[in-house]
KEMINU-871154 format. One line per field, with one value per residue: residue number from 1; x, y, z of N, C-alpha, C, O in turn. Coordinates in pm, 1 decimal, always signed. Atoms other than C-alpha are relative to their C-alpha. Example, Ala and Ser with C-alpha at 12.3 -4.5 7.8 and 13.67 -1.06 7.14 Angstrom:
! residues 2
k: c(1/2)
n.u: c(+89.0/-82.0)
n.v: c(-119.0/-119.0)
n.w: c(+0.0/-6.0)
ca.u: c(+1230.0/+1367.0)
ca.v: c(-450.0/-106.0)
ca.w: c(+780.0/+714.0)
c.u: c(+90.0/-77.0)
c.v: c(+120.0/+109.0)
c.w: c(+0.0/+73.0)
o.u: c(+193.6/-26.1)
o.v: c(+118.1/+219.8)
o.w: c(+66.5/+89.9)
***
This chain:
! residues 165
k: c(1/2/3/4/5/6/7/8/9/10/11/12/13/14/15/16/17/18/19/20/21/22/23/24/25/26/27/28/29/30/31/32/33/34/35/36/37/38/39/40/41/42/43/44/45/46/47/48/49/50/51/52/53/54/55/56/57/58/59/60/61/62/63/64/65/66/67/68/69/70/71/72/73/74/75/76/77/78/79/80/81/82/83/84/85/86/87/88/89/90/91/92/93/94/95/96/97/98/99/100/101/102/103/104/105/106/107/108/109/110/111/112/113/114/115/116/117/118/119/120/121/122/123/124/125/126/127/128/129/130/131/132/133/134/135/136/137/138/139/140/141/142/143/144/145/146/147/148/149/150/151/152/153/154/155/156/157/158/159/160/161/162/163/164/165)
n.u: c(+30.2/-88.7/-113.2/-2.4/-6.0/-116.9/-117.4/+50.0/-52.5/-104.4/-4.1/+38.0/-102.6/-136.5/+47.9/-38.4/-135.9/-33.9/+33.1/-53.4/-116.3/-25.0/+64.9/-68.1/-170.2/+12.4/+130.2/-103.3/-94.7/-18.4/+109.2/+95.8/+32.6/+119.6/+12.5/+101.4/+32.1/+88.3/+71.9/+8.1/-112.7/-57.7/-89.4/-9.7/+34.6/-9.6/+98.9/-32.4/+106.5/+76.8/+46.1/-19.3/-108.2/+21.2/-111.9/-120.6/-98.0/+2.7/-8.4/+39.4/+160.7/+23.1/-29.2/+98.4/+115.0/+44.5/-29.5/+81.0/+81.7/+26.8/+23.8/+162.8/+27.9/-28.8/+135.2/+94.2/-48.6/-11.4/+121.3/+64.7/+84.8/-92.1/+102.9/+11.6/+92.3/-63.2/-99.7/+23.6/-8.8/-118.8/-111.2/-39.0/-45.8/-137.1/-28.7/-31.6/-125.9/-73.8/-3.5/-36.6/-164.8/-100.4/-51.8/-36.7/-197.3/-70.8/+7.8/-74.1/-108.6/-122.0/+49.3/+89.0/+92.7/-89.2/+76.5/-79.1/+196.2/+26.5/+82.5/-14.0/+37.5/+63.8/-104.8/-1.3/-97.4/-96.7/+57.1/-47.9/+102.3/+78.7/+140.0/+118.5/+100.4/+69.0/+144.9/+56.1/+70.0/+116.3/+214.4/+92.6/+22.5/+93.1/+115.2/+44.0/+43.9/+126.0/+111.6/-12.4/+29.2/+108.8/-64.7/-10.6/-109.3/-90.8/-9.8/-129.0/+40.3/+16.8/-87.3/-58.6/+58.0/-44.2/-90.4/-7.6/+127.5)
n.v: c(-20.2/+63.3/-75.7/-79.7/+62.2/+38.5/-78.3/-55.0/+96.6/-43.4/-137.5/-33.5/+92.8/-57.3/-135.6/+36.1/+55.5/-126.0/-52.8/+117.6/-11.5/-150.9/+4.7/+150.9/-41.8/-131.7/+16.2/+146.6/-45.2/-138.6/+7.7/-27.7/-96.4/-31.3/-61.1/-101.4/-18.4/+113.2/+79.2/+143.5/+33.8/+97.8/+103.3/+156.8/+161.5/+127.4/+108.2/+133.4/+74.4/-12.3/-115.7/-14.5/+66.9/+136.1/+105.5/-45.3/+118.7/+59.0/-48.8/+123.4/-17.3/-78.4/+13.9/+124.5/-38.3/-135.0/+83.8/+4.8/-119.3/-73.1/+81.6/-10.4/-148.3/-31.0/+66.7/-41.4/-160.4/+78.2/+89.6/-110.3/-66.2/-87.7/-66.9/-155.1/-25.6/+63.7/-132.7/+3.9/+141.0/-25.1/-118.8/+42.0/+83.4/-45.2/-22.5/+99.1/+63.6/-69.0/-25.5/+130.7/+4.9/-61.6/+45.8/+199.2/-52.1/-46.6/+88.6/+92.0/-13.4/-75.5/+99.8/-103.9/-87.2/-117.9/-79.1/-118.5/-97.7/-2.8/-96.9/+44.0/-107.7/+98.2/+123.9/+24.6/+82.1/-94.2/+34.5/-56.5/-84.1/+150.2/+20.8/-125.8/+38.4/+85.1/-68.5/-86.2/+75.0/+72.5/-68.9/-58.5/+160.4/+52.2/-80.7/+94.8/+90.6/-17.2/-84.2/-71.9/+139.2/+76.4/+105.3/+36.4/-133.0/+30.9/+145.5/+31.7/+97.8/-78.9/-73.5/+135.3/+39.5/-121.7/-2.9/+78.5/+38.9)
n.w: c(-141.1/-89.5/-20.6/-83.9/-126.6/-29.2/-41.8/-87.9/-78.8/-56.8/-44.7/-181.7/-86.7/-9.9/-106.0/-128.6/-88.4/-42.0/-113.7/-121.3/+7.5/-58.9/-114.4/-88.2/+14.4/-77.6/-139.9/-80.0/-118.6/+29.3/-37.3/+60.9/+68.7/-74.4/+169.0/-100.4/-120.7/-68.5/+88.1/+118.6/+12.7/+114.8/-71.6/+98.1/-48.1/+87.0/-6.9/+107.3/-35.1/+70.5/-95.3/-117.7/-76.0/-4.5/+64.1/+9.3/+96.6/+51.0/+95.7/+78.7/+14.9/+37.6/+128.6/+38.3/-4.0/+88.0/+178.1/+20.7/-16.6/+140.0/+137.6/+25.3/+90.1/+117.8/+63.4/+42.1/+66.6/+120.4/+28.2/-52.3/+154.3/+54.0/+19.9/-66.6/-131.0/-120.3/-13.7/-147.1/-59.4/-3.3/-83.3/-108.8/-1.5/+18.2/-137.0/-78.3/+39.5/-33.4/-132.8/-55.0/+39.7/-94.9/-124.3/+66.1/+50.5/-138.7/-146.3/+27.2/-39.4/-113.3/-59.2/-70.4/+45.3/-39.3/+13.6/-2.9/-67.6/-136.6/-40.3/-121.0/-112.3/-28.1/+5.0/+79.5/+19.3/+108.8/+149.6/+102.5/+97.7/+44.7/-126.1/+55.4/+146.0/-26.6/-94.6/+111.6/+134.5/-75.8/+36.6/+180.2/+58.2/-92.8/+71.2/+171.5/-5.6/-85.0/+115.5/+148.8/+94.0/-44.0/-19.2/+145.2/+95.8/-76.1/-30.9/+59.8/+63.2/+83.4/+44.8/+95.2/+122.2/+85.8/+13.2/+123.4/+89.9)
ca.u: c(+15723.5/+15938.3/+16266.2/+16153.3/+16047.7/+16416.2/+16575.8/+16332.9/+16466.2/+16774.3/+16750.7/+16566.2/+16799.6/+17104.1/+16910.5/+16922.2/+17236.5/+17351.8/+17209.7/+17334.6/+17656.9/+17636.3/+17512.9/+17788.8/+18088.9/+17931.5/+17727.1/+17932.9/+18114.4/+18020.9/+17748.3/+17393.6/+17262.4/+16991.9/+16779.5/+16476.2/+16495.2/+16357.3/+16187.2/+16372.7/+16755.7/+16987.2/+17198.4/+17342.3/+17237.7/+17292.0/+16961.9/+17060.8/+16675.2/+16390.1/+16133.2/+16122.3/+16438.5/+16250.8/+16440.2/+16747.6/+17044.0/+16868.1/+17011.1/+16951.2/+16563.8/+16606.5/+16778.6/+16566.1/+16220.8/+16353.1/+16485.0/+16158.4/+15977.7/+16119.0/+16109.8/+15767.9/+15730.0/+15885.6/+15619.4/+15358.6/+15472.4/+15523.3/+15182.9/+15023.9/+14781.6/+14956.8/+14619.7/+14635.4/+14390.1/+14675.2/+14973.9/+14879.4/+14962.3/+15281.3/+15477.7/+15365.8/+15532.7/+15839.1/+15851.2/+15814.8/+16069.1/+16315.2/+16258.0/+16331.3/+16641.4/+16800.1/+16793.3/+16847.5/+17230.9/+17259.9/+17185.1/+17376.7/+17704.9/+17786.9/+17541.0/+17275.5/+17056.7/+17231.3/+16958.7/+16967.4/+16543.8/+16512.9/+16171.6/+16225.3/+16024.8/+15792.6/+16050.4/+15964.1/+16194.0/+16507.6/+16408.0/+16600.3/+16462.7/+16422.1/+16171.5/+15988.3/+15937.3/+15871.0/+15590.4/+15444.9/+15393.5/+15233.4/+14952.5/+14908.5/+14879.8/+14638.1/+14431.7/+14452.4/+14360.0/+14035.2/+13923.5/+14053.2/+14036.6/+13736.5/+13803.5/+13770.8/+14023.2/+14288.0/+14255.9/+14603.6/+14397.7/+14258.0/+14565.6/+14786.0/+14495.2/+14530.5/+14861.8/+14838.5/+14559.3)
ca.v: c(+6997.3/+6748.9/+6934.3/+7216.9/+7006.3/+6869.9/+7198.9/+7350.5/+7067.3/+7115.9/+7481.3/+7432.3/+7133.9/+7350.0/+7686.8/+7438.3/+7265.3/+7647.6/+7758.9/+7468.6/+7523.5/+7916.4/+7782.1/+7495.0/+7817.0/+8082.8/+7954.0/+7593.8/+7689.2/+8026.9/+8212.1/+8252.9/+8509.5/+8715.0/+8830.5/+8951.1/+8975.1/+8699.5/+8561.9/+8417.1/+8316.3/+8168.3/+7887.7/+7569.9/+7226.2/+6857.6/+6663.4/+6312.8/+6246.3/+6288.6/+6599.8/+6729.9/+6480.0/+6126.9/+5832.7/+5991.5/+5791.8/+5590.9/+5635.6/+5312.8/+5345.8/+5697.6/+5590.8/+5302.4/+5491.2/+5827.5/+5587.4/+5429.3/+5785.5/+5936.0/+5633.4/+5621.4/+6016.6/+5981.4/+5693.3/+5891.9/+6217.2/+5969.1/+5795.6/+6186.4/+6270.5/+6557.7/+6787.1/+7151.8/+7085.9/+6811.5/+7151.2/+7178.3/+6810.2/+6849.9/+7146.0/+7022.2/+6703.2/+6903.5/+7045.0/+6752.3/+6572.6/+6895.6/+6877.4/+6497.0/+6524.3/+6784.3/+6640.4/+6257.0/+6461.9/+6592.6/+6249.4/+6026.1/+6247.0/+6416.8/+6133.0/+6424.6/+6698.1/+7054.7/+7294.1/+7651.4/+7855.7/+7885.4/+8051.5/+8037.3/+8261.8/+7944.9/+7691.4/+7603.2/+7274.2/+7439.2/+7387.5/+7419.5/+7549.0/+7125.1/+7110.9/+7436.0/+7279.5/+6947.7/+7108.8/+7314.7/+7059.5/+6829.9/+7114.3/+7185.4/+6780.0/+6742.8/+7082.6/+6921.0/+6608.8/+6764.1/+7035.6/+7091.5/+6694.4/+6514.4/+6156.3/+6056.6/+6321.2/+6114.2/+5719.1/+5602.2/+5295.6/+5551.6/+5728.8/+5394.3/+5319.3/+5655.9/+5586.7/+5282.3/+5364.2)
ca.w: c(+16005.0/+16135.8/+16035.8/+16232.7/+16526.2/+16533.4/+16529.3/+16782.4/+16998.6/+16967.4/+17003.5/+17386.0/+17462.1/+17382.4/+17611.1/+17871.5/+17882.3/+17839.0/+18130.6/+18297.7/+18212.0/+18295.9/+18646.7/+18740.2/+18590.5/+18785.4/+19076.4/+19177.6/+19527.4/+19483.7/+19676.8/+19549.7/+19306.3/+19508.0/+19172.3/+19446.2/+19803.1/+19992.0/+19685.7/+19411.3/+19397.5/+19144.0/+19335.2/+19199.6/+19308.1/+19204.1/+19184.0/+19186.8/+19252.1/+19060.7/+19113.6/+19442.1/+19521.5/+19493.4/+19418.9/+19484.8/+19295.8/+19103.0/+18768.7/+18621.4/+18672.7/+18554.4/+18222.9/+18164.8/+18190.8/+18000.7/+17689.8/+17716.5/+17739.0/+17456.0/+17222.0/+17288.4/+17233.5/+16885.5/+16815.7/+16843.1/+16721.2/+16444.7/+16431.3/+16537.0/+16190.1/+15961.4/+15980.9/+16153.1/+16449.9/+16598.8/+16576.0/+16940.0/+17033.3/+16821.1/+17019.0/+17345.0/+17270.6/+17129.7/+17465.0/+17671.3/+17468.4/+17477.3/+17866.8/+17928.8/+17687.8/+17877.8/+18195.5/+18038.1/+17918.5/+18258.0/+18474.6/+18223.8/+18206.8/+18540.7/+18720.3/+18860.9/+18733.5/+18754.0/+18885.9/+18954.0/+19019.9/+19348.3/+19481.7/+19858.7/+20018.9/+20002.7/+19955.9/+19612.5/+19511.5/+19306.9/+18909.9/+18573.1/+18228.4/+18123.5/+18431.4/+18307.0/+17945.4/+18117.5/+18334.1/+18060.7/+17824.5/+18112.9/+18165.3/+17789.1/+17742.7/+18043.6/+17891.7/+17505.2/+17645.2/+17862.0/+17646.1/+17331.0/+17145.5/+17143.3/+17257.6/+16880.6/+16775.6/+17037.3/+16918.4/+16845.4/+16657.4/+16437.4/+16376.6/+16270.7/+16030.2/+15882.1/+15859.1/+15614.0/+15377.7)
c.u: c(+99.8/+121.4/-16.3/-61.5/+170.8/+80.0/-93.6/+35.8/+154.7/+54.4/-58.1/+85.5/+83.5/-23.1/+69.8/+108.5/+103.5/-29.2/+43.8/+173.6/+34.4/-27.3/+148.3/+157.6/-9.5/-33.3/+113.5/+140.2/+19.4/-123.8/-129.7/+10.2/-119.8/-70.2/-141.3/-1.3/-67.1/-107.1/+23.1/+156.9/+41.7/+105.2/+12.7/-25.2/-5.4/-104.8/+44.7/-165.4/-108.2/-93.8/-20.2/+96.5/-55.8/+99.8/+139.8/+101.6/-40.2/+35.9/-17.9/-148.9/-36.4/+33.6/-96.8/-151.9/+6.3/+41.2/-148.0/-129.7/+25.4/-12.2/-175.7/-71.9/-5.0/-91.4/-116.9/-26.4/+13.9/-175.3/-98.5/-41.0/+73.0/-102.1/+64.3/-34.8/+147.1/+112.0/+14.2/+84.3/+176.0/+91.6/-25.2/+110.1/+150.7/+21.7/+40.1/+114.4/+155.3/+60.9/+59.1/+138.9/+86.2/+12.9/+57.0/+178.7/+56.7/+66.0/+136.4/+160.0/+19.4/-70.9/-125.8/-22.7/+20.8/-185.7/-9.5/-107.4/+28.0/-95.7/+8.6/-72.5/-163.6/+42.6/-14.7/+144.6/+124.9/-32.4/+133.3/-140.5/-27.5/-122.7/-101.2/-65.3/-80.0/-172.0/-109.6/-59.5/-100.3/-124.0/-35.0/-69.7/-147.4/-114.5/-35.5/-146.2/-192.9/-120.0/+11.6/-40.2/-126.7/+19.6/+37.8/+128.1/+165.6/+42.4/+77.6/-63.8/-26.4/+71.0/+95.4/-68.6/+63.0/+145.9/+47.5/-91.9/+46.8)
c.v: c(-74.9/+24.7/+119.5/-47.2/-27.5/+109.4/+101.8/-109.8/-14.8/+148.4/-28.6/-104.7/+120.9/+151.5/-99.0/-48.9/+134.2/+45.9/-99.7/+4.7/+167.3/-41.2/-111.9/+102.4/+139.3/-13.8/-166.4/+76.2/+107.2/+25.4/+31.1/+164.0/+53.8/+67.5/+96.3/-52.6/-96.8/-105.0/-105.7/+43.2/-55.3/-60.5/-150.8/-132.9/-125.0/-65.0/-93.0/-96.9/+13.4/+155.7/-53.4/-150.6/-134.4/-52.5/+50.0/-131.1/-100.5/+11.5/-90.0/+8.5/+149.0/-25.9/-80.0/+80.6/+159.3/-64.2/-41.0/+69.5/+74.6/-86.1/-9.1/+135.1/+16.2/-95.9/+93.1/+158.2/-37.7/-32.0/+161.3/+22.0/+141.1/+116.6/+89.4/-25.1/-121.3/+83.4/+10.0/-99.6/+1.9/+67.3/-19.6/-174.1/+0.9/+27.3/-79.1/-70.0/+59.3/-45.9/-127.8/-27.2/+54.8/-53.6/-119.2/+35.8/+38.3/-157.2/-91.6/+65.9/+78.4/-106.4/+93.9/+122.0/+127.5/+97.9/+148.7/+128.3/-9.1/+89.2/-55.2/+95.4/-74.8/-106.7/-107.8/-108.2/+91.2/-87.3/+19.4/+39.5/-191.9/-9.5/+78.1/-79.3/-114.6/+32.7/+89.1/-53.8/-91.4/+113.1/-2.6/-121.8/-1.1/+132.1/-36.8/-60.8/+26.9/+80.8/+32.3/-130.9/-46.4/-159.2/-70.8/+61.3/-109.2/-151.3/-35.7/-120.7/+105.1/+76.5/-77.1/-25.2/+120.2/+2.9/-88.7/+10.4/+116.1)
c.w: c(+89.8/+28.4/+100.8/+164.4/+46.0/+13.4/+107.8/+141.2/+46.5/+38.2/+215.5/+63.8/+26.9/+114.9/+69.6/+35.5/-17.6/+108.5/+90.5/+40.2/+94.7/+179.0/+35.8/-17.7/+113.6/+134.8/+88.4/+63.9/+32.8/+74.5/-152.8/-56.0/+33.4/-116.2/+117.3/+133.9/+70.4/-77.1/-107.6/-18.6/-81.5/+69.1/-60.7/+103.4/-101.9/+61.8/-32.1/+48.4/-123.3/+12.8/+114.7/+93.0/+5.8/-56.6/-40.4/-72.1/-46.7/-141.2/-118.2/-5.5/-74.0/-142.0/-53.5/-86.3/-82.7/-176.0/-43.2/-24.0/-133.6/-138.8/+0.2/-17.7/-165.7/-78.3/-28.4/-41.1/-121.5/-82.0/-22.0/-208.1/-12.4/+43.8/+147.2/+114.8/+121.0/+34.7/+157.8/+66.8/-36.2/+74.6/+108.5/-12.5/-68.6/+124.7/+94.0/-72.5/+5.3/+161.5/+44.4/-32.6/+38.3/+104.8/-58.5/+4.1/+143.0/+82.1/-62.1/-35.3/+146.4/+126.1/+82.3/-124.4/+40.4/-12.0/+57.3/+51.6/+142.3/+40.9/+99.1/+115.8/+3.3/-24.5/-48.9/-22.0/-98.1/-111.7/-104.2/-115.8/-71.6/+75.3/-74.7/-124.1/+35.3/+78.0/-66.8/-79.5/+94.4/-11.8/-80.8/-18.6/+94.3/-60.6/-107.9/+25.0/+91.5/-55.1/-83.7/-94.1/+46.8/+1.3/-108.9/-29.1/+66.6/-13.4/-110.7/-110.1/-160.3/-57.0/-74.6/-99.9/-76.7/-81.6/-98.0/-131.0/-146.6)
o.u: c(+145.5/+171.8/+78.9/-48.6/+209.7/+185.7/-33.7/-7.2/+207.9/+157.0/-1.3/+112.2/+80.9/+72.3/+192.4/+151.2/+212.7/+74.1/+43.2/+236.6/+108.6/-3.9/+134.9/+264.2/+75.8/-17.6/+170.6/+238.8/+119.8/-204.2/-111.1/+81.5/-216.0/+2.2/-155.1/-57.2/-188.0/-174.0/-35.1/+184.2/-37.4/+200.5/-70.3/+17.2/-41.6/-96.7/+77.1/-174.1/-57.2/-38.4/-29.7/+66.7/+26.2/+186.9/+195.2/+68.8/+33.4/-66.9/-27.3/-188.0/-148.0/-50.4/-161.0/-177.9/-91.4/+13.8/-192.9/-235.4/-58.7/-38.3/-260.2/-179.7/-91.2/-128.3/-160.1/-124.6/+3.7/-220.9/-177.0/+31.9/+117.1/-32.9/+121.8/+46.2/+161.2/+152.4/+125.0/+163.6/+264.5/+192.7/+73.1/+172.9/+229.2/+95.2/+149.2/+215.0/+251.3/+177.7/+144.2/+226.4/+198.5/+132.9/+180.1/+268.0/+171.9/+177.3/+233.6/+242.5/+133.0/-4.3/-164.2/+44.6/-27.3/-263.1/+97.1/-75.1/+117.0/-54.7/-4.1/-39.9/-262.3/-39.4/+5.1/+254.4/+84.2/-49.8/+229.0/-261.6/-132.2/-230.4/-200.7/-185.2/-195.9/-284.8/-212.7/-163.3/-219.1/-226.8/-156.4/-185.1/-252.9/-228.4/-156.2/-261.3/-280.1/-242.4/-66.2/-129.2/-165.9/+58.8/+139.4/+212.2/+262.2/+126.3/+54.8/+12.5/+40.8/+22.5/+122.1/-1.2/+168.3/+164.9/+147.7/-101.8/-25.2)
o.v: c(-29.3/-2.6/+134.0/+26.1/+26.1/+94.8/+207.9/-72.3/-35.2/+173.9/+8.8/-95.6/+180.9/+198.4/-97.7/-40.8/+120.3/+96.2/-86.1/-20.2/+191.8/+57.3/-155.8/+68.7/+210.6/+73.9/-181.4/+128.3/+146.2/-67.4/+55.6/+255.6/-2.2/+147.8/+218.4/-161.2/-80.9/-195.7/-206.9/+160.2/-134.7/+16.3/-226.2/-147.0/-124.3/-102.7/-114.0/-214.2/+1.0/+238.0/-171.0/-202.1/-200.9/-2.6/+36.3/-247.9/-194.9/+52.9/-57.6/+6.2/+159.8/+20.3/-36.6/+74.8/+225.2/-23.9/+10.5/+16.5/+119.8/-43.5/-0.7/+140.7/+78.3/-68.9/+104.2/+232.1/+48.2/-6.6/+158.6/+34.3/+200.9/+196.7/+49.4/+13.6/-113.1/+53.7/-7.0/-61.9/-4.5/+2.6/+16.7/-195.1/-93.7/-55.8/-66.4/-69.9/-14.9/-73.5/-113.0/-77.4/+4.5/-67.0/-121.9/-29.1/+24.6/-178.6/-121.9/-24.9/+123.9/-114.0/+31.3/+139.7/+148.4/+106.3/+166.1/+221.7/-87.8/+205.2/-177.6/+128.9/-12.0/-198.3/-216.7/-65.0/+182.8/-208.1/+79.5/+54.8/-210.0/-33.8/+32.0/-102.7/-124.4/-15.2/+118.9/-15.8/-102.5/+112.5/-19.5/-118.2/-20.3/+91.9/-49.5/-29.1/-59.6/+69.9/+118.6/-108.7/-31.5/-201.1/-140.0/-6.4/-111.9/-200.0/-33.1/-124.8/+99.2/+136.4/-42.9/-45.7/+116.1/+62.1/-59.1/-83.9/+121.8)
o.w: c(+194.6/+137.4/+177.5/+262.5/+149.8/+74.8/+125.2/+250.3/+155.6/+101.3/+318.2/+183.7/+134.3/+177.1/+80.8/+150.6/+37.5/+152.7/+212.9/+143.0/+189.8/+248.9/+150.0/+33.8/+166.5/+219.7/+196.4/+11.7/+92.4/+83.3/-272.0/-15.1/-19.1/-174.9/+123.2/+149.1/+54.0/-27.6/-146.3/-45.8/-132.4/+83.0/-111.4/+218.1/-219.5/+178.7/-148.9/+84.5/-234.7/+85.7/+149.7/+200.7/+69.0/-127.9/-149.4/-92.9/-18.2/-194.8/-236.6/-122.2/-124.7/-219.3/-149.1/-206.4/-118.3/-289.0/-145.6/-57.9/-211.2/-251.3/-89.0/-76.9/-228.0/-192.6/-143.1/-48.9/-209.1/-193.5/-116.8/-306.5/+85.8/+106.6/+248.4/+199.1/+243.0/+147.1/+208.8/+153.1/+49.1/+102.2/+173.1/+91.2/-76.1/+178.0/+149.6/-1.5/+26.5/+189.2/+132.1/+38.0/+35.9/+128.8/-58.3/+58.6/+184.0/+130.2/+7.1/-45.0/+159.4/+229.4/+181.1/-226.0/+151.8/-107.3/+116.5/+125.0/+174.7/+39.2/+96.9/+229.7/+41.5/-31.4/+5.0/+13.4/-169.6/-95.7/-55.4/-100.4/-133.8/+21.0/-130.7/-139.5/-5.0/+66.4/-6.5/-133.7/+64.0/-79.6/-92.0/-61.3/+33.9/-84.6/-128.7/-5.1/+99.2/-61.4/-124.4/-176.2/+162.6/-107.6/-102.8/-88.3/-9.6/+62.4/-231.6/-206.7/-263.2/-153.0/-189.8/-200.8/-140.4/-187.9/-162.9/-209.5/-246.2)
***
């Protein structure tokens, strides 16, 4: 399982820093890509913030807190019991980890976050496809965590034991 976690990881990294790339050779200084009419554009932008543009240039608080985000992902993707019913828990936490590592490659070489969605016909923040997985795996995690595990099913104590016996 874990080999195919690692190459499903690097398969959605590599989408995205593809599409990132297709967006900074096609779209950087170039106009937008009107895909529908007043609704949804493909235009390039450099986030050097966080979503919706917080903490613009901080990139030291951004490195800090995504090193500390995915080392603590791979803990408990680590610690996470082998059994069927946690499968769920696994692939959102491929996701979210996909999603943090693509941007993480963006902020720490070009110093910003190459993004490219644009729904503006309510002036939706511009997104990439890291955001999407990042945002995807948050709902799944926050649905897991509400209605699918039972608080038992979720206690990292109980999962470390498991883990020595």
């Amino acid at each position: 399982m874990f080999i195919i976690s690692i190459i499903c990881i690097i398969a959605l990294v590599g989408f995205d820093q593809w599409t990132k790339w297709l967006t900074i050779a096609h779209l950087k200084q170039q106009n937008d890509i009107v895909i529908l009419e007043g609704i949804f554009k493909l235009t390039y932008v450099e986030n050097r913030g966080a979503a919706f543009g917080m903490l613009q240039n901080q990139i030291i608080i951004f490195a800090i807190f995504t090193i500390l985000t995915l080392l603590a992902m791979i803990v408990i993707y680590y610690i996470l019991p082998r059994e069927k019913s946690y499968f769920p828990l696994r692939v959102t936490m491929v996701l979210l980890f996909s999603g943090a590592l693509g941007n993480f490659i963006d902020r720490m070489r070009n110093g910003f976050v190459v993004d490219m969605f644009h729904f503006h016909w309510f002036e939706f923040p511009v997104f990439n496809v890291a955001d999407i997985l990042v945002v995807v795996a948050c709902f799944t995690l926050i649905y897991l965590v509400l209605f699918h595990y039972e608080e038992e099913d979720l206690d990292i104590k109980k999962w470390l034991r498991g883990r020595h016996e």
